[in-house]
C-alpha positions in Angstrom: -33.7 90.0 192.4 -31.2 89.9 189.5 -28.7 91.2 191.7 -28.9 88.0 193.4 -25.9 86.1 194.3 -28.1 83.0 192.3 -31.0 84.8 190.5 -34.3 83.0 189.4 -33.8 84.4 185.7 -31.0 85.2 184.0 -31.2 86.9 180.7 -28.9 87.8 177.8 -29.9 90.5 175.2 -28.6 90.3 171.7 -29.9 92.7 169.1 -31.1 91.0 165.9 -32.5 93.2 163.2 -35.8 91.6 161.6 -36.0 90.8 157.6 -38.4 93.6 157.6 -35.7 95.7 158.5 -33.4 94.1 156.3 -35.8 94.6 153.2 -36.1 98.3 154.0 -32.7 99.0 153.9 -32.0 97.4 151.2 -34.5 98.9 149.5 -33.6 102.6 150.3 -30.1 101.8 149.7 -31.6 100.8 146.2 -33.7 103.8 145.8 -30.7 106.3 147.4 -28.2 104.7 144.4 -30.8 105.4 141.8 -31.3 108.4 142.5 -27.4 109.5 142.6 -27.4 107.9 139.2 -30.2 110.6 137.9 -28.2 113.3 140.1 -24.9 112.4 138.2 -25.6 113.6 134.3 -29.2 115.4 134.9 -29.5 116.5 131.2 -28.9 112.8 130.0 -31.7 111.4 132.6 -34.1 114.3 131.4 -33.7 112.7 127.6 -33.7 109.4 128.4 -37.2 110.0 130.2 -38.6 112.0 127.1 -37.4 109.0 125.3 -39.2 106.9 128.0 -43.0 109.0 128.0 -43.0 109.2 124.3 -42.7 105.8 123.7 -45.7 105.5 126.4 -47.5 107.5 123.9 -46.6 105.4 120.8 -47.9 102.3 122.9 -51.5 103.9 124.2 -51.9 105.1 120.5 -51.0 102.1 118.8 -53.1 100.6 121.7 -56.6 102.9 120.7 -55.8 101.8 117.0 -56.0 98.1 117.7 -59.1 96.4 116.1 -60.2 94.4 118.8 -60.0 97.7 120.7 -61.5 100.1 118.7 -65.4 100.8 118.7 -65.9 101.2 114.9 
């Protein structure tokens, strides 16, 4: 039938990649470049994230000394 000389249907395929797809990649891509970032001076990312989880700390203990938080 679509070897016809004059078929019924005639169809064209095109590939077209989603914005799902798009958003992934991008994404990754993201997420791949960070991570080369962390992979390029180790010893300087370690610090930085000490630096980062202690001043998580300072925050949650400044947070439990808040009045409005505290329970006496």
């Amino acid at each position: 039938m679509i070897k016809e000389k004059n078929p019924l249907l005639t169809l064209k395929f095109t590939k077209k990649n989603s914005i799902f797809y798009e958003i992934y990649n991008y994404l990754s891509e993201s997420i791949y470049d960070l991570f080369e970032l962390i992979l390029d001076d180790p010893i300087e990312s370690f610090w930085f994230e000490c630096f980062i989880i202690f001043i998580g700390y300072l925050q949650m203990f400044a947070y439990l000394l808040d009045s409005t938080v505290r329970i006496k």
